[in-house]
LUMKE-694114 format. One record per residue (C-alpha): residue number from 1; z, y, x. Coordinates in nm, 4 decimals, always signed. Layout:
N
ATOM, NUM, Z, Y, X
...
***
This chain:
117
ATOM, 1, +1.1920, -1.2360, -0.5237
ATOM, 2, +0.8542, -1.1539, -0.6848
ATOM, 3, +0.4973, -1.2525, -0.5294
ATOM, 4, +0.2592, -0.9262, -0.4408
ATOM, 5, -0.0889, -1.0071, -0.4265
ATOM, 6, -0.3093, -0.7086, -0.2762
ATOM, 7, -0.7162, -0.6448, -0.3286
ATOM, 8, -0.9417, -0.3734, -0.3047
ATOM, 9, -1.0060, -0.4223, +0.1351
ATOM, 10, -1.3262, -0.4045, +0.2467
ATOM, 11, -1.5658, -0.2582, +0.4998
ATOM, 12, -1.6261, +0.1256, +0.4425
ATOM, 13, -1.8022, +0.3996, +0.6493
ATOM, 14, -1.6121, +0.6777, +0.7766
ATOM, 15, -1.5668, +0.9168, +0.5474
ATOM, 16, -1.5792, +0.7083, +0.2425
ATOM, 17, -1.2984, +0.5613, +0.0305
ATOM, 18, -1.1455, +0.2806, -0.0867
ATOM, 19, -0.8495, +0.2026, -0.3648
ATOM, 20, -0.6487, -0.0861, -0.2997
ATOM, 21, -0.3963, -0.2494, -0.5921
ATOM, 22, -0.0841, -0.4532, -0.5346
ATOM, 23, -0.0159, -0.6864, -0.8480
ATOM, 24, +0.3285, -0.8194, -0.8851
ATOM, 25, +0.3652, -1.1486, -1.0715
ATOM, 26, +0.6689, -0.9369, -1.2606
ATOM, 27, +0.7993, -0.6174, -1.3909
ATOM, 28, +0.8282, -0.3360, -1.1102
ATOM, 29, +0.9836, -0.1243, -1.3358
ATOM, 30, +1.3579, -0.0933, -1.1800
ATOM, 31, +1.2541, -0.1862, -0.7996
ATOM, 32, +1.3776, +0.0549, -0.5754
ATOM, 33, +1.0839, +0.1254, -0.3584
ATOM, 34, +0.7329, +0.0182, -0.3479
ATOM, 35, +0.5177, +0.0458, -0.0505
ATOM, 36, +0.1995, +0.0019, +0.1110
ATOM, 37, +0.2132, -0.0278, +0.5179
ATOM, 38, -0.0315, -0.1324, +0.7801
ATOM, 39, -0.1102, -0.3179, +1.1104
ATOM, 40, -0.4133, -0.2220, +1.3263
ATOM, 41, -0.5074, -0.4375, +1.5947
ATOM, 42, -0.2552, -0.4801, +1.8585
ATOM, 43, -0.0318, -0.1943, +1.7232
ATOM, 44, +0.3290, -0.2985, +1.5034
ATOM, 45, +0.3357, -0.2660, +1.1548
ATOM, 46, +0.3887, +0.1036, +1.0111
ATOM, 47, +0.4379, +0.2653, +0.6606
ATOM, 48, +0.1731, +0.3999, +0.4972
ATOM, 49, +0.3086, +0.5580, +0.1830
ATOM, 50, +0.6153, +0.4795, -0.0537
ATOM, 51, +0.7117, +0.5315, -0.3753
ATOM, 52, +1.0667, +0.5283, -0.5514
ATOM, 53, +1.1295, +0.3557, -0.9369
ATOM, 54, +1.1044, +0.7845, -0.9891
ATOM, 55, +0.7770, +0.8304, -0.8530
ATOM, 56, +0.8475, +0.9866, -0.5648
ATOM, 57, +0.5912, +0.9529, -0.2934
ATOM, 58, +0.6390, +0.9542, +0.0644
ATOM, 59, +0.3495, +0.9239, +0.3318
ATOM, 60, +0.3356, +0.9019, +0.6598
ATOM, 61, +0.1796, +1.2109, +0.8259
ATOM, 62, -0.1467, +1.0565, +0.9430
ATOM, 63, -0.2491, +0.9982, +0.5693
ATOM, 64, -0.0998, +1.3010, +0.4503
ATOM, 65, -0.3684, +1.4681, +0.2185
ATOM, 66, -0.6150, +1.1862, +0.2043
ATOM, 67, -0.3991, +0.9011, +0.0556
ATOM, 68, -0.2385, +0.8704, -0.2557
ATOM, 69, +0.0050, +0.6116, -0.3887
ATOM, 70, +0.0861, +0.5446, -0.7513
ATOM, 71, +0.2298, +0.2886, -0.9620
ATOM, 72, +0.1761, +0.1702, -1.2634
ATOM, 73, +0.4935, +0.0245, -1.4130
ATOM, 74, +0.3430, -0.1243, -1.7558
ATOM, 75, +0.0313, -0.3420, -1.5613
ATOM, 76, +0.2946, -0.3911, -1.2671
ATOM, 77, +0.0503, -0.2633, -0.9741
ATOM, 78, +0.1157, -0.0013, -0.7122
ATOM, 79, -0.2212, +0.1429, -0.6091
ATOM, 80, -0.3648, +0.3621, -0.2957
ATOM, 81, -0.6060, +0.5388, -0.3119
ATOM, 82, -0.7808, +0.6229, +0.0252
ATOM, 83, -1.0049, +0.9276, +0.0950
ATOM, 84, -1.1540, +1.0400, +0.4088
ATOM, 85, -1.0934, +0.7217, +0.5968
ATOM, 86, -1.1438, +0.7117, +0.8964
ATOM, 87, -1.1782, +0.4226, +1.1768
ATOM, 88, -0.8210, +0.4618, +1.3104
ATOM, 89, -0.7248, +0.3542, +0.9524
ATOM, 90, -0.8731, +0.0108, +0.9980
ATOM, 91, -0.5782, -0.2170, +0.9406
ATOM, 92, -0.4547, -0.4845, +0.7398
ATOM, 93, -0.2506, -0.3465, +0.4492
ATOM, 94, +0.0676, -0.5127, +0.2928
ATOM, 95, +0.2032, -0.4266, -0.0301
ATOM, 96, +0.6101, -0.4463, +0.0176
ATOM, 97, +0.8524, -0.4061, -0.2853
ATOM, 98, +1.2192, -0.3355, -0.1872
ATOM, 99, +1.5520, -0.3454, -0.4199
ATOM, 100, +1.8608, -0.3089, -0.3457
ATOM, 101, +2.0396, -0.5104, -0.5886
ATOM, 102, +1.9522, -0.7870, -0.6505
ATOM, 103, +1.8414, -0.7723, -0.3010
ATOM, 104, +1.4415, -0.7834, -0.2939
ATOM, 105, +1.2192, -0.7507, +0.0485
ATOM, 106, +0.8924, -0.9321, -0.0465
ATOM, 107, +0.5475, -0.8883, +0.1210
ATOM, 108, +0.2089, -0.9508, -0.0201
ATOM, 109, -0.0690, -1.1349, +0.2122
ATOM, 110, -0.2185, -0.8563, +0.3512
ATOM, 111, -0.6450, -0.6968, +0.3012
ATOM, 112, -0.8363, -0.5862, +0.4922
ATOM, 113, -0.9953, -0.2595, +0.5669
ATOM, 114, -1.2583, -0.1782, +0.8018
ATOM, 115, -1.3594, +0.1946, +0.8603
ATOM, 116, -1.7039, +0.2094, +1.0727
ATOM, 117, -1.7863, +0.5111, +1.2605
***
């Protein structure tokens, strides 16, 4: 497994932005997938945005053109950068990296991030 340990939460007005990192305490470089999902208040955990070991990005369509994940294979952190936020992205965000052999699924601790209207 590997430990992920997120930063970068914080209370921001609408509109504004916000870049959190996800350092792993090793190399990222062949992982599969790395992620960055969320969990509002009261709602179930979704993705945010993903990334393959080819830097592919996916994002989930209510982030779509005001998110933007990236990873940075030689410092071993996965960042996401947030633009436009907006209060319905208030959340805690988790930093997941995924393999598929050897078989990884580890979560970081979680920030969070508070958009005020």
């Amino acid at each position: 497994q590997v430990q992920l340990v997120e930063s970068g939460g914080g209370l921001v007005q609408a509109g504004g932005s916000l870049r959190l990192s996800c350092a792993a305490s090793r190399s990222i470089f062949s992982f599969s997938v790395m992620g960055w999902y969320r969990q509002g208040p009261g709602k179930q955990r979704e993705s945010v945005a993903t990334i393959t070991s080819g830097g592919n990005p996916v994002y989930a369509d209510s982030v779509k053109g005001r998110f933007s994940i990236s990873r940075d294979n030689a410092k071993n952190t996965v960042y996401l950068q947030m633009n436009s936020l907006k209060p319905e992205d208030t959340a805690v965000y988790y930093c997941n990296a995924k393999n598929s052999w050897p078989v990884i699924n580890s979560w970081g601790q979680g920030t969070q991030v508070t958009v005020s209207s």
